[in-house]
PLY file of the C-alpha trace (Angstrom):
ply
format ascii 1.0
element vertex 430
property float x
property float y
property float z
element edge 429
property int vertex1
property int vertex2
end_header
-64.36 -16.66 35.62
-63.20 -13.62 36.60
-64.13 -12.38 40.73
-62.96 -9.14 40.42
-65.68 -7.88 37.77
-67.30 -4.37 38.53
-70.72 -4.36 38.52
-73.48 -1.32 38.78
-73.83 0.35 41.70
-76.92 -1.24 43.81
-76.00 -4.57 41.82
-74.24 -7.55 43.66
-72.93 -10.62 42.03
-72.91 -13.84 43.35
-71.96 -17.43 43.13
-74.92 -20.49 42.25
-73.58 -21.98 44.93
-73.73 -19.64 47.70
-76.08 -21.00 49.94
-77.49 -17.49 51.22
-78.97 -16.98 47.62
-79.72 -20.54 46.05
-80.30 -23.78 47.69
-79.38 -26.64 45.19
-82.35 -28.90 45.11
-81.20 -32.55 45.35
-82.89 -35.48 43.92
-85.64 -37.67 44.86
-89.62 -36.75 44.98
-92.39 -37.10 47.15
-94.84 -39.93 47.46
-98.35 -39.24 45.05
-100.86 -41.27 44.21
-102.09 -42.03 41.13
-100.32 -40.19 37.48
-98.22 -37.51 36.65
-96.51 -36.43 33.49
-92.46 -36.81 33.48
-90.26 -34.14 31.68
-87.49 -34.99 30.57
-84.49 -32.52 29.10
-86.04 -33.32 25.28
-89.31 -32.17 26.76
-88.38 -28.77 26.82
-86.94 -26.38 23.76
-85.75 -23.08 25.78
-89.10 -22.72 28.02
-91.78 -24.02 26.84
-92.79 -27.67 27.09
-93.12 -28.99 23.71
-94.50 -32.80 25.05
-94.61 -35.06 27.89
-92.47 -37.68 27.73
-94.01 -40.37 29.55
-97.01 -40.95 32.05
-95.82 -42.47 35.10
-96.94 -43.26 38.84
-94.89 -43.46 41.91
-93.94 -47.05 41.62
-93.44 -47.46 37.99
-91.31 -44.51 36.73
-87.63 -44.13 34.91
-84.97 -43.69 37.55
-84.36 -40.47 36.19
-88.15 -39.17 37.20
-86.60 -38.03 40.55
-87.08 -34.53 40.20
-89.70 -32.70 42.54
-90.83 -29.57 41.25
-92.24 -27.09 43.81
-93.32 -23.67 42.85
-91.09 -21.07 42.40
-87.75 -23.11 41.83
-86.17 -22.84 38.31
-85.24 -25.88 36.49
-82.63 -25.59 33.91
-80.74 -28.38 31.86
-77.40 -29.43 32.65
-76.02 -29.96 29.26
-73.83 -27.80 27.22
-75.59 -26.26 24.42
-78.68 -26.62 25.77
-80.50 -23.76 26.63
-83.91 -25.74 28.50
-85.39 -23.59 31.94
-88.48 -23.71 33.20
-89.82 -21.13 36.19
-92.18 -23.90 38.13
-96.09 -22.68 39.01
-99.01 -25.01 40.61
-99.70 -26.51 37.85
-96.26 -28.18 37.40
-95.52 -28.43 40.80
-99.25 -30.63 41.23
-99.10 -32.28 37.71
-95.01 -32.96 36.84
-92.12 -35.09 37.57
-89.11 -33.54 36.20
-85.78 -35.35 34.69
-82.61 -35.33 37.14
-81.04 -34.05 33.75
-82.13 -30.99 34.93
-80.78 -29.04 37.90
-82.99 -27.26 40.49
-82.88 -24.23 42.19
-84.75 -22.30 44.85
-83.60 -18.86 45.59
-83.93 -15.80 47.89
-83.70 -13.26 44.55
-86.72 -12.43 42.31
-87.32 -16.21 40.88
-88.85 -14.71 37.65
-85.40 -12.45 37.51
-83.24 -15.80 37.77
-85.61 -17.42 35.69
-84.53 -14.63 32.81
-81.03 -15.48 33.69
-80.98 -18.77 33.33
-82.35 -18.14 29.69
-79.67 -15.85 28.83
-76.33 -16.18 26.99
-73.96 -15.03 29.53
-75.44 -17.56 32.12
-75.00 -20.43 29.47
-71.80 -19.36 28.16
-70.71 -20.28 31.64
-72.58 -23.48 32.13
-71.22 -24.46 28.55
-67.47 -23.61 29.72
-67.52 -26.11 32.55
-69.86 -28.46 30.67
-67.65 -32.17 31.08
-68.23 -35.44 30.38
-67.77 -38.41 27.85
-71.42 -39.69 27.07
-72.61 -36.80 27.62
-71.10 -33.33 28.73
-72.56 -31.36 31.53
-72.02 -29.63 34.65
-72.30 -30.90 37.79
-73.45 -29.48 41.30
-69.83 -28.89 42.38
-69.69 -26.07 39.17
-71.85 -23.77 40.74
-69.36 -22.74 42.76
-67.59 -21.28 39.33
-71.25 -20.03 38.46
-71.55 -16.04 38.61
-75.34 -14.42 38.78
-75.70 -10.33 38.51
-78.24 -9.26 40.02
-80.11 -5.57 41.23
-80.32 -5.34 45.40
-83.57 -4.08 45.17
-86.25 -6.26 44.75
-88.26 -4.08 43.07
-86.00 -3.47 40.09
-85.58 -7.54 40.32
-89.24 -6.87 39.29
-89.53 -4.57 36.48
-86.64 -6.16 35.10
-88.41 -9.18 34.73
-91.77 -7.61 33.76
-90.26 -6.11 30.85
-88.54 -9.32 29.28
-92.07 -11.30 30.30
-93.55 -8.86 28.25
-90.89 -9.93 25.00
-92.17 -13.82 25.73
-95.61 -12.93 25.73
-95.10 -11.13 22.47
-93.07 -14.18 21.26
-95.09 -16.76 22.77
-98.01 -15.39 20.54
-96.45 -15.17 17.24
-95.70 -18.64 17.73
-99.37 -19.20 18.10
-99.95 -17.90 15.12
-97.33 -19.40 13.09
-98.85 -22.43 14.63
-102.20 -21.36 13.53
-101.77 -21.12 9.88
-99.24 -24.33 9.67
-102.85 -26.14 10.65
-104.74 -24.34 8.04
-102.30 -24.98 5.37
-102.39 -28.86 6.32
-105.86 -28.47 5.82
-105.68 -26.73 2.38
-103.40 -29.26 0.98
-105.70 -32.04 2.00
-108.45 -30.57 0.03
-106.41 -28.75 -2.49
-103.90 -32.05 -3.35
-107.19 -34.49 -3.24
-110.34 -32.37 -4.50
-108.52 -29.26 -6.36
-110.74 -26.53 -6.79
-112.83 -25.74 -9.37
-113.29 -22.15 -12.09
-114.76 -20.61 -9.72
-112.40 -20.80 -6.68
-114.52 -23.61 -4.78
-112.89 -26.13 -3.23
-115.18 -29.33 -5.01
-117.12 -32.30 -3.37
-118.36 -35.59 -4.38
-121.70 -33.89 -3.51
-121.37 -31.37 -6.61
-118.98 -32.34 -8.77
-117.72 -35.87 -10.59
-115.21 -38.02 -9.22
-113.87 -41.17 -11.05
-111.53 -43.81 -9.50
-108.02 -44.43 -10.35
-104.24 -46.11 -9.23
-104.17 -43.26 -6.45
-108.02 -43.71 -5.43
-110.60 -41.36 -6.57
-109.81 -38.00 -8.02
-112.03 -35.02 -9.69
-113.23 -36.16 -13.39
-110.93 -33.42 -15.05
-107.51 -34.69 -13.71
-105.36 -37.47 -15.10
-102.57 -39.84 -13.30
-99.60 -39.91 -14.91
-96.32 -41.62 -13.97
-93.57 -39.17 -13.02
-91.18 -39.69 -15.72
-93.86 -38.23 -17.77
-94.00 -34.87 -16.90
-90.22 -33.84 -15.67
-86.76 -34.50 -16.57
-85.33 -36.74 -14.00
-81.60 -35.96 -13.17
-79.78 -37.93 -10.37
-76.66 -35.43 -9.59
-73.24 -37.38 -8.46
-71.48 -33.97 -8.21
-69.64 -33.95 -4.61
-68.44 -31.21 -2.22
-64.56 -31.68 -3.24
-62.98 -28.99 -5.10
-60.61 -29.21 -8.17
-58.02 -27.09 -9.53
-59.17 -28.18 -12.83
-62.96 -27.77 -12.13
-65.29 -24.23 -12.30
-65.89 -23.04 -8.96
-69.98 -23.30 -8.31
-72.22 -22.75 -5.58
-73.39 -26.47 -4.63
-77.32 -26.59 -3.29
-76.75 -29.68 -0.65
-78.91 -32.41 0.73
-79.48 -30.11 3.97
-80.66 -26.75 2.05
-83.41 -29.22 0.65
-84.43 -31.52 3.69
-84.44 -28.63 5.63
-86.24 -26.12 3.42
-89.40 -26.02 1.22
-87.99 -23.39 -1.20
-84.65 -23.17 -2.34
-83.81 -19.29 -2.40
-81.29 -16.62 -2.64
-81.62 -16.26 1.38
-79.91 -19.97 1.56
-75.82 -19.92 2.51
-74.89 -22.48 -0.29
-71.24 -23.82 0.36
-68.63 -23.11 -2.61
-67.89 -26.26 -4.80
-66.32 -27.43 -8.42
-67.70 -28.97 -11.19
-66.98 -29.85 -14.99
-68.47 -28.34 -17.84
-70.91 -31.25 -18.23
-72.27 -31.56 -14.87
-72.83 -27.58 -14.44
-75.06 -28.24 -17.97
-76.29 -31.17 -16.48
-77.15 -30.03 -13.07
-77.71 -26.24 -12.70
-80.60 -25.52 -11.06
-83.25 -22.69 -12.85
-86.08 -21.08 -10.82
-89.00 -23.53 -10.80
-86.95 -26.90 -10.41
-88.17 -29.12 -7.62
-85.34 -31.18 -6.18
-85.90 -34.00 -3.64
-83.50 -36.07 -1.30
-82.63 -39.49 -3.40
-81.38 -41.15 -0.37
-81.07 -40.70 3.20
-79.53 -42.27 6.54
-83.75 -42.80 7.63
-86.38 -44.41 4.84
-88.42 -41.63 5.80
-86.56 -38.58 5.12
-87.07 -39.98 0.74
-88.16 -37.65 -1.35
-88.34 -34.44 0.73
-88.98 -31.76 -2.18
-88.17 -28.46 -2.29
-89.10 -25.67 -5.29
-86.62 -23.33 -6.41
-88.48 -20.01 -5.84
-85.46 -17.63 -7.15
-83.10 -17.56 -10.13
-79.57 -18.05 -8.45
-76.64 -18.06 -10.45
-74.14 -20.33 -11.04
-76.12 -23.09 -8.46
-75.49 -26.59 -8.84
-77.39 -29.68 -8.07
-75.22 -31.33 -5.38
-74.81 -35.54 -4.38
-77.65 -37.58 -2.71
-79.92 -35.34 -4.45
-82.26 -35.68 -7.72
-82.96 -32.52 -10.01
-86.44 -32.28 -11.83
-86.96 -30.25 -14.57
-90.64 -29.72 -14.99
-92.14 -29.99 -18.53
-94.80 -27.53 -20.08
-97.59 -29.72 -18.43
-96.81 -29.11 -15.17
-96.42 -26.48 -12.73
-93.40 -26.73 -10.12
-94.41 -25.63 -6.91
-98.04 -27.90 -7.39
-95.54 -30.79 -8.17
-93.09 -30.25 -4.95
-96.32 -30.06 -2.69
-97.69 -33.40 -4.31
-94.99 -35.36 -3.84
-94.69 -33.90 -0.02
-98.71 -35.04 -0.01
-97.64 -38.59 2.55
-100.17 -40.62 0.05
-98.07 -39.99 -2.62
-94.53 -39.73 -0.56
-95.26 -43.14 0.95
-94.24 -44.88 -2.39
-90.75 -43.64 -2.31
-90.70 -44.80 1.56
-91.75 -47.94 0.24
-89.44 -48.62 -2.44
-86.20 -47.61 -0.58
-83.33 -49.80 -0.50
-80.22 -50.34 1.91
-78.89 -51.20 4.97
-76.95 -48.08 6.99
-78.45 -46.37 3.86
-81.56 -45.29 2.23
-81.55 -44.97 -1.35
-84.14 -44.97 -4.58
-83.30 -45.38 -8.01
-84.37 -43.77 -11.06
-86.70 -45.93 -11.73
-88.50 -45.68 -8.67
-88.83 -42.13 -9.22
-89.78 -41.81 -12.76
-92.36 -44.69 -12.27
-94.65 -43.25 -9.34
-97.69 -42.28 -9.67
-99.03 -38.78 -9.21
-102.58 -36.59 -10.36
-102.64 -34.40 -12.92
-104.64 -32.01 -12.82
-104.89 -29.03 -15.57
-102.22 -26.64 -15.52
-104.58 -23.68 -15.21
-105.78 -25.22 -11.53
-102.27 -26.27 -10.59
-101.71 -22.92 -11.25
-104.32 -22.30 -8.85
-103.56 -24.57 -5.79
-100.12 -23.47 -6.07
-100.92 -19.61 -6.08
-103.17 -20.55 -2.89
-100.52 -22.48 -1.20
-97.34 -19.73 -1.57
-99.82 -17.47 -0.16
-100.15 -19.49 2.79
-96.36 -19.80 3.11
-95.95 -15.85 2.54
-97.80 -15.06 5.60
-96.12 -18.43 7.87
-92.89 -16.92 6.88
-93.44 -13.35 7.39
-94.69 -13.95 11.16
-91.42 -16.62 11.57
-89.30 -13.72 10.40
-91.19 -10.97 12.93
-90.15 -13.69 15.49
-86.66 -13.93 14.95
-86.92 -10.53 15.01
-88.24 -10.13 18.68
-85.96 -13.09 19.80
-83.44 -10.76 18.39
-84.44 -7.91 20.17
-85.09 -9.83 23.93
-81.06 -11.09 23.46
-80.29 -7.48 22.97
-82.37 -6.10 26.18
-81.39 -9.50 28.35
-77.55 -7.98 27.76
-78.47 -5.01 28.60
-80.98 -5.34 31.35
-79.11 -8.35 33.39
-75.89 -6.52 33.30
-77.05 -3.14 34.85
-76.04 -1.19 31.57
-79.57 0.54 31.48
-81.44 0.37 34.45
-85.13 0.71 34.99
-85.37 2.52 38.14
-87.04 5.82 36.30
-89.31 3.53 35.49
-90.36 2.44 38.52
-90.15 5.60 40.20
-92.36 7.04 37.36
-94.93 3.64 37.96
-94.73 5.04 42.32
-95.53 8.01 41.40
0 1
1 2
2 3
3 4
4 5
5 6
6 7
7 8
8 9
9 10
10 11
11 12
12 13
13 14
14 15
15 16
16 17
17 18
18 19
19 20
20 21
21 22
22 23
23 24
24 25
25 26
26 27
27 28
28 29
29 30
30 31
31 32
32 33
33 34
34 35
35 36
36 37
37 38
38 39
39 40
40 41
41 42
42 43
43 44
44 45
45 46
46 47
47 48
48 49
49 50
50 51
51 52
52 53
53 54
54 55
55 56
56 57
57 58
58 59
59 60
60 61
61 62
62 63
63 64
64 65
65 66
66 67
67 68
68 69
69 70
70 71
71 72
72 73
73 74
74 75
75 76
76 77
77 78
78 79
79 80
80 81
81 82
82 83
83 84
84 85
85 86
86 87
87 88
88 89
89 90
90 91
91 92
92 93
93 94
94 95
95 96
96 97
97 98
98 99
99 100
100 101
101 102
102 103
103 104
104 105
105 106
106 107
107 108
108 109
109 110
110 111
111 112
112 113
113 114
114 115
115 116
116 117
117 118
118 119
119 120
120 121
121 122
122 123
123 124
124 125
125 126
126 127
127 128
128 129
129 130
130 131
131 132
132 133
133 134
134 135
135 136
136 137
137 138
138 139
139 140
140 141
141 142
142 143
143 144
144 145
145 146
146 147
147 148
148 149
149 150
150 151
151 152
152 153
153 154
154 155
155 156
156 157
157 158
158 159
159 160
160 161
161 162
162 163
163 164
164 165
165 166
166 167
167 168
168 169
169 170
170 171
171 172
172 173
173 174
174 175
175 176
176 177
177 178
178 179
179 180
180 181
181 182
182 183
183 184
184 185
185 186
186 187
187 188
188 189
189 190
190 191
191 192
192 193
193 194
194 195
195 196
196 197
197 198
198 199
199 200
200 201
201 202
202 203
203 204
204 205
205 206
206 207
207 208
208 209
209 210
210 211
211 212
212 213
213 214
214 215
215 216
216 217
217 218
218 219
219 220
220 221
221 222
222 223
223 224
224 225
225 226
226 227
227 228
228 229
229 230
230 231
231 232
232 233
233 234
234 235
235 236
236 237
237 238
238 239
239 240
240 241
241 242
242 243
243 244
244 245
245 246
246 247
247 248
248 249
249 250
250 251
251 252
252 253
253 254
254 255
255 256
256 257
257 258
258 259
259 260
260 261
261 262
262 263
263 264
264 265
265 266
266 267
267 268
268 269
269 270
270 271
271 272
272 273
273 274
274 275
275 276
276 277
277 278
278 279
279 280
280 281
281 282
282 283
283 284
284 285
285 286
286 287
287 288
288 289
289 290
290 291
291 292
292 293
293 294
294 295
295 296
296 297
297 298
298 299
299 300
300 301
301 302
302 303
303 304
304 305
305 306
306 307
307 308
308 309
309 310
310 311
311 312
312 313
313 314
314 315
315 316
316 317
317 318
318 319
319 320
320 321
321 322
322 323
323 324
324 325
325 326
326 327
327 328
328 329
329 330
330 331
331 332
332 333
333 334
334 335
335 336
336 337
337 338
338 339
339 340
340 341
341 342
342 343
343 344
344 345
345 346
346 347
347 348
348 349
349 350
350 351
351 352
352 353
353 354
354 355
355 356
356 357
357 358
358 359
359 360
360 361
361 362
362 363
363 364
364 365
365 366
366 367
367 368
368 369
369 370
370 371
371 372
372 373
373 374
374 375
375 376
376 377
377 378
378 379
379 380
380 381
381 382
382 383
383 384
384 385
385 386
386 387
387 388
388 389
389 390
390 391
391 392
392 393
393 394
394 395
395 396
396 397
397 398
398 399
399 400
400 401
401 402
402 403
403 404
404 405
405 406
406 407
407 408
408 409
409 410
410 411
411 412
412 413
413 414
414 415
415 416
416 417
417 418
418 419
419 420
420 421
421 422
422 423
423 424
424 425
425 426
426 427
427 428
428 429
């Protein structure tokens, strides 16, 4: 790290370890009585707190639930490539145990302007730099000597700085909300849509007002069939690898990942470059309104993950570990890759999965499960219903990586001193 970096006028920059700024909090935690919820590192994605990892009381606790949170210290993960902080108020100070994977710091600056830091690349670029270890890599206490922190003198800027990225979170904080929101209203809509359909006239039906009849997959509306899979797509198991040959065509290969980790296969995607022959690109290109799914996996229950092919992409090929289905006249894609998502019907490929270090089902398995049926015209429907649903989760994921965007840009700017806010809180005195 370089000590002789200018910084802004009215800006100082420190070590984490001098002891006039931070005090390094060491472990071990007060006596309580009765429960409190431990945190450990996976607890925490950047800074929120995503689940508690264990209940625990004084007595009976991990040995690394030896972290005492008191409010106004930061916590932030020790681990390279792990950006994990958390700014501690009352209620984790009265209601938390924290993971000694975490480091803790109290501090004479602004704690919500460290807090910031902490979250921001140029901090972890350092922490990652020093990061050591052979399990696992990480810094340790005697790094924060190497461990440089800009900051404004004035505590008031401290402030405003930290006002206006607070301001970014909030912003973020409730997109995710919303995101969140519609992710539970679309579970919802598939569990009526994939077990009740809806009718002519846009109403979701009911055993109340409208015919049921029972069948292999329980009971379903009277106008929908169950059919075996086999018998409404062309089933293609692709062996074509990620090697590349002279000899071969150069394609773009669509790989287990862009499907387990997607439910639409589109132009957006970076597909790696591959090479196939002239029988497996006629064999295994992939057309708008495909669904692939994963044919095997290192877990049972990654099987069958489906994605639909939402765009026309040319010169795509179906890559290994991964089955192609081309959907017949009776049956609409995107209803078909949200039915075999639907766990009722996913279970059976869970079920039937073979191997050891592996996962894998066969063709048979695939062509032979079950699945409803219902009339194009309403799979039509549910589908139209459901990529509206998806339209609006995506457009508020994409206005979020937007404003994540944008608070990396001001945290550059603002924690560095290369625009500073002091109009603005001269304009806010007067």
């Amino acid at each position: 790290m370089n000590e002789n970096t200018k910084v802004p006028e009215g800006w100082k920059r420190v070590r984490l370890g001098e002891k006039e700024f931070f005090k390094i909090v060491g472990s071990g935690i007060e006596y309580f009585q009765g429960y409190k919820n431990y945190l450990s590192t996976n607890s925490v994605q950047y800074s929120q707190i995503t689940h508690i990892e264990e209940i625990i009381s004084y007595r009976n606790r991990p040995s690394r639930a030896n972290m005492q949170p008191k409010k106004d210290r930061i916590a932030f993960a020790k681990m390279r490539n792990s950006i994990k902080v958390l700014l501690i108020n009352e209620e984790l100070e009265k209601e938390y145990i924290l993971s000694t994977g975490f480091a803790m710091i109290e501090t004479t600056i602004n704690p919500r302007y460290v807090f910031q830091y902490f979250l921001s690349d140029r901090f972890n670029r350092q922490k990652d730099l020093l990061a050591e270890g052979t399990t696992q890599e990480a810094i340790s206490n005697d790094d924060f000597e190497r461990i440089f922190i800009t900051y404004p003198i004035e505590f008031h800027e401290q402030q405003k700085i930290a006002e206006i990225l607070e301001t970014v979170d909030r912003a973020i904080e409730k997109t995710d909300k919303i995101i969140e929101k519609y992710k539970r209203i679309k579970q919802g809509l598939m569990q009526d849509l994939l077990t009740k359909g809806i009718d002519e006239n846009g109403k979701i039906r009911s055993e109340k007002t409208h015919k049921f009849k029972n069948s292999p997959l329980g009971k379903i509306p009277e106008e929908w069939e169950v059919v075996r899979l086999g018998e409404v797509v062309d089933l293609r198991l692709s062996n074509v690898d990620k090697k590349i040959f002279d000899r071969e065509k150069k394609v773009l290969l669509c790989n287990y990942l862009e499907v387990y980790q997607n439910d639409y296969v589109t132009k957006k995607l970076n597909f790696m470059v591959g090479s196939a022959n002239n029988r497996e690109i006629e064999k295994f290109k992939i057309s708008k309104g495909d669904v692939i799914i994963t044919k095997d996996s290192e877990e049972f229950n990654d099987i069958a993950k489906s994605a639909y092919v939402r765009d026309e992409i040319d010169n795509l090929v179906c890559g290994y570990h991964l089955a192609l289905l081309k959907v017949k006249d009776n049956i609409e894609g995107l209803f078909l890759s949200r039915i075999l998502a639907f766990p009722s019907i996913n279970i059976h490929f869970q079920k039937q999965a073979n191997g050891i270090t592996r996962f894998g089902i066969t063709k048979e398995t695939i062509e032979n499960a079950f699945i409803p049926l219902p009339p194009l015209s309403e799979q039509k429907r549910i589908a139209e219903i459901l990529s509206q649903i998806d339209n609006t989760i995506e457009k508020e994921e994409a206005y979020k990586q937007k404003l994540e965007r944008f608070k990396k840009g001001l945290m550059e700017d603002l924690l560095t001193g290369k625009v500073r806010v002091n109009k603005l809180i001269k304009e806010k005195e007067v």
